[in-house]
C-alpha positions in Angstrom: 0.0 0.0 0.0 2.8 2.4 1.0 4.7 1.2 -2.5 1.4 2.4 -4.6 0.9 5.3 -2.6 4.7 6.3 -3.1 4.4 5.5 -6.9 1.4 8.0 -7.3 3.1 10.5 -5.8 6.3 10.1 -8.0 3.6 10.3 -11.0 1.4 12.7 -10.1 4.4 15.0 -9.6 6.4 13.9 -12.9 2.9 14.7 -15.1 2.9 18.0 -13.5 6.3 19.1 -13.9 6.6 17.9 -17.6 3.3 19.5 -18.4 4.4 22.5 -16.9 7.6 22.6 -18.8 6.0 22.1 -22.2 3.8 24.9 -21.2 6.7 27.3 -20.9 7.4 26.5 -24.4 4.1 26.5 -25.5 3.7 29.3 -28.6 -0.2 28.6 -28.9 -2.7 30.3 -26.9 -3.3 27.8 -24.0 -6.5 26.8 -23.8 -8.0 24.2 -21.4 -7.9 21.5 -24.3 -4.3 21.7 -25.1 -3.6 21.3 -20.9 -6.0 18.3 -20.8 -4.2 16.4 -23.9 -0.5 17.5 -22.3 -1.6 16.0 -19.3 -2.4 12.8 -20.8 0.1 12.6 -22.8 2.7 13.0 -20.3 0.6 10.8 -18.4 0.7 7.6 -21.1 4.5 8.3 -21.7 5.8 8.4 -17.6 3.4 5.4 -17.1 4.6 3.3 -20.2 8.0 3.9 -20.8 9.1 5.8 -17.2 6.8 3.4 -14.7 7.9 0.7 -17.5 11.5 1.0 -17.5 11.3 0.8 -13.8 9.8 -1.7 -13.2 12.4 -3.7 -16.4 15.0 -2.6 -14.0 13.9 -3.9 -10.9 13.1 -7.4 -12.9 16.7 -7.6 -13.9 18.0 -7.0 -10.7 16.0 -9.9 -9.5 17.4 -12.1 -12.5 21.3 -10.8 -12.5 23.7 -10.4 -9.5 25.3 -6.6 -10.4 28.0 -8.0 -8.4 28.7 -11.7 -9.3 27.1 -11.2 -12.9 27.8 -7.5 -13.9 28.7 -8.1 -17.7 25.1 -10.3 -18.0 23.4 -7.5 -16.5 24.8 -4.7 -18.2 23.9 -6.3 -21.6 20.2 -7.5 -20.7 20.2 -4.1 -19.6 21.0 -2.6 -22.9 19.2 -5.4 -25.0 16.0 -5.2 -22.9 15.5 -1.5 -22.4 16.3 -1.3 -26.5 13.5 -3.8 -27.3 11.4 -2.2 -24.2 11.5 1.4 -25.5 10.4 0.6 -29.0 7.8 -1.3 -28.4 6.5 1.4 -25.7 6.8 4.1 -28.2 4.7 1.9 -30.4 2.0 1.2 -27.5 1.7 5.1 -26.4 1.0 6.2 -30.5 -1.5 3.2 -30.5 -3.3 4.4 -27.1 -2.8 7.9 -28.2 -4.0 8.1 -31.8 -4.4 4.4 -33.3 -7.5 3.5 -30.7 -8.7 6.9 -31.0 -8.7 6.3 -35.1 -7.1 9.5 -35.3 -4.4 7.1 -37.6 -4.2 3.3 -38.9 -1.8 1.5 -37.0 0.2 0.6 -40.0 1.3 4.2 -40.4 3.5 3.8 -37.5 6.1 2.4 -39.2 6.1 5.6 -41.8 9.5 7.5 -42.0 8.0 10.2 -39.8 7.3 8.1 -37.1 10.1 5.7 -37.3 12.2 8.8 -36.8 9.8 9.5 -33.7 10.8 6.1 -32.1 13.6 6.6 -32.5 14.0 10.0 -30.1 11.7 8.1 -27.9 14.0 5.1 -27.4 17.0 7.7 -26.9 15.2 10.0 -24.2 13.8 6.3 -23.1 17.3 4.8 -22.7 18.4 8.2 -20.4 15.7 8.0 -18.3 16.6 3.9 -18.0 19.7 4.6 -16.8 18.7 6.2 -13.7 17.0 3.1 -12.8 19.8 1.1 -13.9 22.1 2.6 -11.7 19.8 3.2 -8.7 20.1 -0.8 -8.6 23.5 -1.1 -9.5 24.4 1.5 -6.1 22.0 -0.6 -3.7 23.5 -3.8 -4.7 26.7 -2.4 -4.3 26.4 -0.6 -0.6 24.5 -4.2 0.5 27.7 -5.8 -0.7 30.2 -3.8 0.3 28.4 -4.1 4.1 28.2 -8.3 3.5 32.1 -7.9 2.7 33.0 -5.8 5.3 30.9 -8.3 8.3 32.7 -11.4 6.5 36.0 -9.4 7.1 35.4 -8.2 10.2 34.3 -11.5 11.6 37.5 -13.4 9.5 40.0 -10.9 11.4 38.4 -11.0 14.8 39.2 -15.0 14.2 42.1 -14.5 12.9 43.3 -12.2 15.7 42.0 -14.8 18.5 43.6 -17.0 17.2 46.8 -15.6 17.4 46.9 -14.1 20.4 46.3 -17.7 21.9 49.1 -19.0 20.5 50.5 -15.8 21.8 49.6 -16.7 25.3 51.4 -20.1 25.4 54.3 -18.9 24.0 54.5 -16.4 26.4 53.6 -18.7 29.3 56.2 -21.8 28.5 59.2 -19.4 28.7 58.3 -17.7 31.8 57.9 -21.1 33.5 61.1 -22.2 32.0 62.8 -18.7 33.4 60.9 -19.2 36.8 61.8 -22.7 36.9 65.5 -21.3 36.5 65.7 -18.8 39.2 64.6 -21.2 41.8 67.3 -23.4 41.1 69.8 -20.5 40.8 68.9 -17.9 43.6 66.6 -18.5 46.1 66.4 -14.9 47.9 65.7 -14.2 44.6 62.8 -16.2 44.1 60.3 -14.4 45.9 60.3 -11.1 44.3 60.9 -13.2 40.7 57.2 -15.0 41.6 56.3 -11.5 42.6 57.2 -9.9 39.7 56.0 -12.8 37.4 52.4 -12.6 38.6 52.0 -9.1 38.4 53.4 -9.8 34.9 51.3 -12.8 34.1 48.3 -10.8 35.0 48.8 -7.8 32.7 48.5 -10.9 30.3 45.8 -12.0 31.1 43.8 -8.9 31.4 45.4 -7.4 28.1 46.0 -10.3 25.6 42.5 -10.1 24.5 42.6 -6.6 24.1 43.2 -5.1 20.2 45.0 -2.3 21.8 46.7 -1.1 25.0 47.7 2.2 26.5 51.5 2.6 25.7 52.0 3.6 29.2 50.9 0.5 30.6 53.1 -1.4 28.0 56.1 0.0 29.1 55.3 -0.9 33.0 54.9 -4.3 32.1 57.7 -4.0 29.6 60.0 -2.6 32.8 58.8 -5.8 34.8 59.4 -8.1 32.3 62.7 -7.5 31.8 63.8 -7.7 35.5 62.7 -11.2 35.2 65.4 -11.9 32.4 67.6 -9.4 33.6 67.3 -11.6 37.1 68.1 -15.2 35.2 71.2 -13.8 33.0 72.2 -11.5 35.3 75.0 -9.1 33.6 74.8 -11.5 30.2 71.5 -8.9 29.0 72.3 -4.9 29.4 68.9 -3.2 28.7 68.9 0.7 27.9 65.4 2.9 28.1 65.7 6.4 26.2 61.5 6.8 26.8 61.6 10.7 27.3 60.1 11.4 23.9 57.8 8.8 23.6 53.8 10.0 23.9 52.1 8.2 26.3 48.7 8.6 25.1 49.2 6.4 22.3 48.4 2.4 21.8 50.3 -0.1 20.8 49.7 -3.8 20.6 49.7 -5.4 23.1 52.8 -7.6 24.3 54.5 -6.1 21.4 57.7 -4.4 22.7 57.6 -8.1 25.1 57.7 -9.7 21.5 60.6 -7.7 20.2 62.7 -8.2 23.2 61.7 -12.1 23.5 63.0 -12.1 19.9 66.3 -10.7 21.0 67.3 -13.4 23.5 65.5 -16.6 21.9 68.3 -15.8 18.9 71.1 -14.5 19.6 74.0 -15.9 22.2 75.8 -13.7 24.8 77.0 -14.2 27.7 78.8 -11.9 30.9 81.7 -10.5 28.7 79.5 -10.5 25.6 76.7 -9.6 27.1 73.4 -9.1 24.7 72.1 -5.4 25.0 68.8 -4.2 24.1 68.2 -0.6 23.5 64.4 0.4 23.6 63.9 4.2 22.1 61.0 6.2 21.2 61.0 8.2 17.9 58.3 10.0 16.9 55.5 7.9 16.1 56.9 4.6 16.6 58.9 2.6 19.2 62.3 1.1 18.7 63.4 -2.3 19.9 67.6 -2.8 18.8 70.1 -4.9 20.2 73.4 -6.3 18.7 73.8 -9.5 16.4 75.3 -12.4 17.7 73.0 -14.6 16.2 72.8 -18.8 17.2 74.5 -20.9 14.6 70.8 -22.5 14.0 68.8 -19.1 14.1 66.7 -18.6 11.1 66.1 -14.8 12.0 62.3 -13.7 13.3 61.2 -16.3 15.2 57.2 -17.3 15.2 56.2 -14.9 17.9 57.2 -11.9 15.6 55.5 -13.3 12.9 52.7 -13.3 14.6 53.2 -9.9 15.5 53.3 -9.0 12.1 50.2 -10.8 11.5 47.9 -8.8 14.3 49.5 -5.7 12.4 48.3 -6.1 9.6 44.8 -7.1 11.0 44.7 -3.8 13.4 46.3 -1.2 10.9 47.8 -0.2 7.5 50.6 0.5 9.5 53.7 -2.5 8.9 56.5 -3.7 11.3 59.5 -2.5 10.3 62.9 -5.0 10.6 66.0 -4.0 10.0 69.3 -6.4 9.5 72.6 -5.5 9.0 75.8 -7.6 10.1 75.7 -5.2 13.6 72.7 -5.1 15.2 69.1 -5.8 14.6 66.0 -3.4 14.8 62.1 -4.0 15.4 60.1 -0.7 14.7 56.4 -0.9 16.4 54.0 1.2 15.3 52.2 3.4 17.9 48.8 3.4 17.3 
């Protein structure tokens, strides 16, 4: 009911304006007559061929996907509002004058109205393509939302998934480091379990999280390394330069953790070789370097930073930056 209602209104208002229009242009004295007949025929032709072609479109769009068939439709597009026009020209001249007997309906195919047909199907095909495009935009914008869900629902996976195998990671080596201490020094061990909880804990409550305040980060970053620091004792020299670094930004979270996790898991040092770790903020990223002395079986970024690289690219067009040379190697995080 609304629909028909709608479509009136669209009519009513379309007869009106053309009439009106052709009035303007109107040499003849205007007379009630010659309004009547420009009604109706303004009437016939939006019904036939501007009601028609409408409706044509709308039947396409049920028959052929814009989006999965877009060459089909663009061609039965063509073909049919062609084949649609013509014969609607042909139907408004027989309504209009052929029924009327105001002309035989074999003089429609005369020169003069040939040429007439011809106009039509051109001002025809304009209008069409209003339609046309109406249902190629709406089939677009509901696609372009399906896509988007799909994707948004892939990467929220995706991201879950690899901040689990995050987790574990994370969790085995801490156990192994703990396990470690005990043996080593056991006034130590209290404030390492101390320390490892409170670290632990910002993993739990954070791992899940897309982002993370950077100032938080580098709390948990400070902790974190006093664990190692605690195991290899002068074997791991870590140097903060955090003066310039904006604490109101995000970061991923455990991703400075990652870097430096990197560092130790492939490299070898030791108490006169120690390994150091210099972690600087520049501008809108953070820094994560320490010097090469890479394992004889090392195969460079180990799986945690490649799944580092992976959430990156799932959170931001932003990339993680790694720089070799035969002295030192770099991680750059994004700030986010």
């Amino acid at each position: 009911m609304k629909s028909l209602k709608k479509y009136s209104l669209w009519l009513a208002g379309i007869v009106i304006g053309v009439t009106l229009f052709n009035l303007m242009f109107y040499s003849d004295p205007i007379t009630f007559r010659h309004v009547k007949m420009m009604l109706l025929w303004t009437f016939v032709y939006t019904v036939v061929l501007g009601f028609g072609n409408a409706f044509l479109a709308q039947g396409l769009d049920k028959f052929y996907d814009w989006y999965t068939q877009t060459s089909l439709r663009v061609v039965s597009g063509l073909v049919f509002t062609i084949v649609y026009s013509v014969l609607g020209s042909i139907l408004v001249l027989t309504i209009m004058l052929v029924i009327p007997g105001k002309l035989e309906f074999t003089e429609l195919f005369s020169a003069h109205y040939l040429k007439q047909h011809y106009y039509t199907t051109i001002i025809s095909m304009v209008v069409s393509l209003f339609f046309h495009l109406r249902g190629f935009l709406i089939e677009w914008k509901v696609q372009v939302k399906l896509n988007e869900e799909i994707k948004r629902k892939q990467l929220e996976s995706e991201l879950a998934s690899l901040q689990k195998q995050m987790d574990a990671h994370f969790l085995f080596n801490s156990l192994s480091v703990l396990r470690e201490v005990i043996l080593e020094d056991q006034e130590l061990a209290a404030r390492f379990v101390e320390d490892f909880s409170s670290v632990y804990r910002y993993i739990v409550d954070n791992s899940s999280k897309k982002l993370v305040a950077l100032r938080d980060e580098l709390t948990f970053i400070k902790q974190y390394v006093f664990l190692h620091e605690t195991r290899f004792e002068d074997a791991i020299v870590v140097n903060y330069d955090l003066k310039n670094c904006d604490k109101t930004k995000q970061v991923l979270p455990l991703s400075v953790q990652i870097a430096i996790e990197n560092a130790i898991r492939h490299n070898v040092f030791s108490d006169k070789d120690p390994l150091i770790i210099d972690i600087t903020c520049v501008g809108q990223s953070i820094f994560v370097k320490n010097n090469l002395r890479v394992k004889a079986k090392s195969e460079g970024a180990g799986m945690a930073l490649k799944n580092l690289e992976s959430r990156l690219r799932l959170m931001s067009d932003r990339v993680l930056n790694i720089e070799r040379t035969k002295e030192y190697y770099q991680v750059e995080i994004p700030l986010l």
